[in-house]
N, C-alpha and C positions, 0 to 999 in steps of 0.2 A: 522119458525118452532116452535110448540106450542110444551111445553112440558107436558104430562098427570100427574096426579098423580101419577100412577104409573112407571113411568120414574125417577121423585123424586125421589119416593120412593127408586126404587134401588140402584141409584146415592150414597144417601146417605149410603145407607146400605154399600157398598162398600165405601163408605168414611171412614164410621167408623171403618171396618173391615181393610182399610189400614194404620189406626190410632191403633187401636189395635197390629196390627201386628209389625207396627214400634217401638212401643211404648217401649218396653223394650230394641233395641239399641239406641234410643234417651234417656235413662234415662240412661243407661251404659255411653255412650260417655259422658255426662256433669257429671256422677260418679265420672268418667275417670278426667273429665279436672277439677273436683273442690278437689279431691285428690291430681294431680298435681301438684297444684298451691300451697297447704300448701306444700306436699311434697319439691319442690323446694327449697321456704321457708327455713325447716325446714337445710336443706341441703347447703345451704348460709353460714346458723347463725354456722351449723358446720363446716365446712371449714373455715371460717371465725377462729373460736375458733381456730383451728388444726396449722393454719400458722402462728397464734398467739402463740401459745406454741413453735412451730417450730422457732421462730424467723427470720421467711423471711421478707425480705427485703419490705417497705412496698407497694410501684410503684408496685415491683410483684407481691405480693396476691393480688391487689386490679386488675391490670388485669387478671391474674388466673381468680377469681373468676366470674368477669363477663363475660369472653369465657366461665365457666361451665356454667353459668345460663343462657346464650342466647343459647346452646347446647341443655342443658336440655328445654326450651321452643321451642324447635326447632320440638325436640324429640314428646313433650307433643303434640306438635298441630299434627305431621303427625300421630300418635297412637287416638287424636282425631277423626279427619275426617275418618282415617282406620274404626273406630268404628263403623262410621256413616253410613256406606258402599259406601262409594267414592272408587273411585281407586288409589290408591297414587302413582301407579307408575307413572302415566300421568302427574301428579302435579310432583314427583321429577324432572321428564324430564324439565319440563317447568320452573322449579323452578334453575336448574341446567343452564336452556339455557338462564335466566335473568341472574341469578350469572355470567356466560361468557363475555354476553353483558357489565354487569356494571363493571367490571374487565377490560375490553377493555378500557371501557371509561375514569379509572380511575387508569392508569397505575401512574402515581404520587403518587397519595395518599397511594395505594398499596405499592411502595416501601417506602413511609415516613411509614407505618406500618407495613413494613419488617424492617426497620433501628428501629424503635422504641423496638421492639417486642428484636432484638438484647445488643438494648445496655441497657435492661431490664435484661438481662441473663446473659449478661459477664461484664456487670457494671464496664464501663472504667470511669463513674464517677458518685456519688451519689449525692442526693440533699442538699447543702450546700459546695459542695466541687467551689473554682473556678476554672475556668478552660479558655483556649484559643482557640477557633477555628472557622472557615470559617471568617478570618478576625475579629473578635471580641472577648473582655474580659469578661467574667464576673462571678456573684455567679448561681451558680444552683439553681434555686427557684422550679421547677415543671417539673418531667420526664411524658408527655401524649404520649398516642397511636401514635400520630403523628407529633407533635411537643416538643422542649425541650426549656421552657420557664429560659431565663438568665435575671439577675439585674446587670447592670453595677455600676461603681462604682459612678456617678454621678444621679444613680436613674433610669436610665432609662429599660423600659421593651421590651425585643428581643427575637423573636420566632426564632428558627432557625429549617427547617424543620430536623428527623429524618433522612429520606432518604440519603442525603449530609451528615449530622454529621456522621452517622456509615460509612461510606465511605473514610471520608476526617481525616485528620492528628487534633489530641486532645491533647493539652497539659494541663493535670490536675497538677496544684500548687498544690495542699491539700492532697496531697496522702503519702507525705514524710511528712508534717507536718514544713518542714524548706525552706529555700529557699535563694539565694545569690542574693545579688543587685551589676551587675557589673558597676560600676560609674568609668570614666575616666577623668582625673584633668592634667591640659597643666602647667606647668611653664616652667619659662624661664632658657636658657642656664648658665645661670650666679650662676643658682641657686644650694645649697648645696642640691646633693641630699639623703644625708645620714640624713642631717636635715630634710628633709623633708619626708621620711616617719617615722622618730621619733614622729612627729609631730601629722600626719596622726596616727601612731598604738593607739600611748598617747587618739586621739581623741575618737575613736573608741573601744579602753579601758572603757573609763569614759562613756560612754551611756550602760546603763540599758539593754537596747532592742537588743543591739547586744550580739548574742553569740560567747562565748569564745572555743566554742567548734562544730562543725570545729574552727580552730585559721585563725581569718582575717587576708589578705593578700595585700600588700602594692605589687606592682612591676613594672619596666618600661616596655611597649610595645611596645612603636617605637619612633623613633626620627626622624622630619618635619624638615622644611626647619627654621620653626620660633621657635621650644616648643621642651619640650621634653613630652610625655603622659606617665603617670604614671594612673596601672588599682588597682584601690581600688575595695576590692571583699570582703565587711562583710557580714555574714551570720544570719539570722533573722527569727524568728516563721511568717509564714501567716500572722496572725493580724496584726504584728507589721513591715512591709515590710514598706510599703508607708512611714510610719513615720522615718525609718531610712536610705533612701533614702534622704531624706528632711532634715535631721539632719544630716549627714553626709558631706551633700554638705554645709550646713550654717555653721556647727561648723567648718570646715576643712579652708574654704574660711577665717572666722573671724581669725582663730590660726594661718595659714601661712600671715595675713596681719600684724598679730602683730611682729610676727618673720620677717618682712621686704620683706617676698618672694611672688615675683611678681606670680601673676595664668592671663595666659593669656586664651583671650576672646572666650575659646572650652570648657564646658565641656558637657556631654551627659550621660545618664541612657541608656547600651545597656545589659539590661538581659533579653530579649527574644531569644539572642543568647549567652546563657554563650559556654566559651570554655570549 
């Protein structure tokens, strides 16, 4: 098929004429979307200020903020194409029936950012606090969208997903600011036991780190076929736990060896169950 001149010719004329005609919703819509895009902006750096003033928490504003901005992007692009003269309702449809699909697919992740999204709101522990759960110790180093990043006490780094954690049982240390270390000490039947917890209170006296307040507590719990168990329960800041735990058991062990009193071969740190 040969085209004439004047066949061009119209072609174009009606080119230009559908270029004219668009032309002022093609310069609205990118108005539209480079307006937007400061506006958005502008709208961050305020929110941002506001939660600052407010003193929210800051794991929260910093998710806040970016569900407003991928909201508002959300917004911006379907006001864009509207502009453009697409039909949006076909695209929500479509858009609506991917979000279904990928929600199916990602039933996991969903509830690790339903657990997350929770323990962002009702903050059963914050970042620095340590805390106990799903089998593992340690500090709070980083609350995310979907995981809750712990440092054990040996260094090491553990995600443990959100989903489980808002679900599962949390024991936050940091929240009282104090904490008791119940340590169990065996001696022998032979042994005075009035002397020995004189022994025991005097030790527990003289360290720094133990507070006097709760007042530590010396007392028997059961008596074995071999020992009798007496439960030492000092009370101690966070920080200073670990170390009076370890001082506790060394100084008590050296002060009952000099006093003659036999400590037989049990003892144990059980304060992940105090009574």
């Amino acid at each position: 098929m040969t085209l004439s001149t004047e066949h061009i010719s119209t072609y174009a004329e009606q080119f230009i004429k559908a270029i004219v005609d668009y032309s002022p919703k093609l310069l609205s819509a990118f108005l539209i979307l480079v307006i937007g895009i400061y506006a958005i902006r502008f709208i961050n750096k305020m929110i941002k200020k506001l939660m600052v003033k407010r003193n929210l928490d800051p794991t929260l504003s910093k998710f806040l903020a970016d569900i407003l901005i991928w909201v508002l992007r959300v917004l911006l692009f379907i006001s864009f194409i509207s502009k453009l003269g697409i039909e949006t309702s076909s695209f929500v449809a479509i858009l609506g029936a991917a979000g279904l699909a990928v929600g199916l697919s990602l039933q996991g992740s969903l509830s690790n950012f339903a657990g997350g999204m929770l323990i962002i709101m009702f903050k059963p522990f914050r970042v620095g606090d340590t805390i106990e759960a799903q089998g593992v110790i340690g500090t709070v180093s980083e609350i995310q969208i979907f995981v809750t990043k712990l440092i054990t006490g040996n260094n090491q780094t553990i995600f443990v997903p959100n989903g489980i954690l808002s679900n599962g049982t949390i024991i936050n240390y940091s929240i009282a600011g104090t904490r008791r270390a119940d340590l169990i000490f065996s001696v022998a039947y032979d042994a005075d036991l009035k002397t020995v917890k004189e022994i025991i209170l005097k030790v527990l006296k003289d360290n720094p780190k133990v507070l006097q307040t709760p007042i530590p507590t010396v007392s028997v719990t059961e008596l074995t076929d071999s020992a009798v168990k007496l439960a030492v329960r000092p009370w101690s800041l966070i920080g200073d736990f670990g170390d009076v735990c370890s001082d506790t058991l060394e100084n008590c062990k050296v002060e009952l060896y000099k006093a003659g009193i036999e400590i037989q071969p049990f003892v144990k740190e059980s304060s992940r169950k105090p009574s």
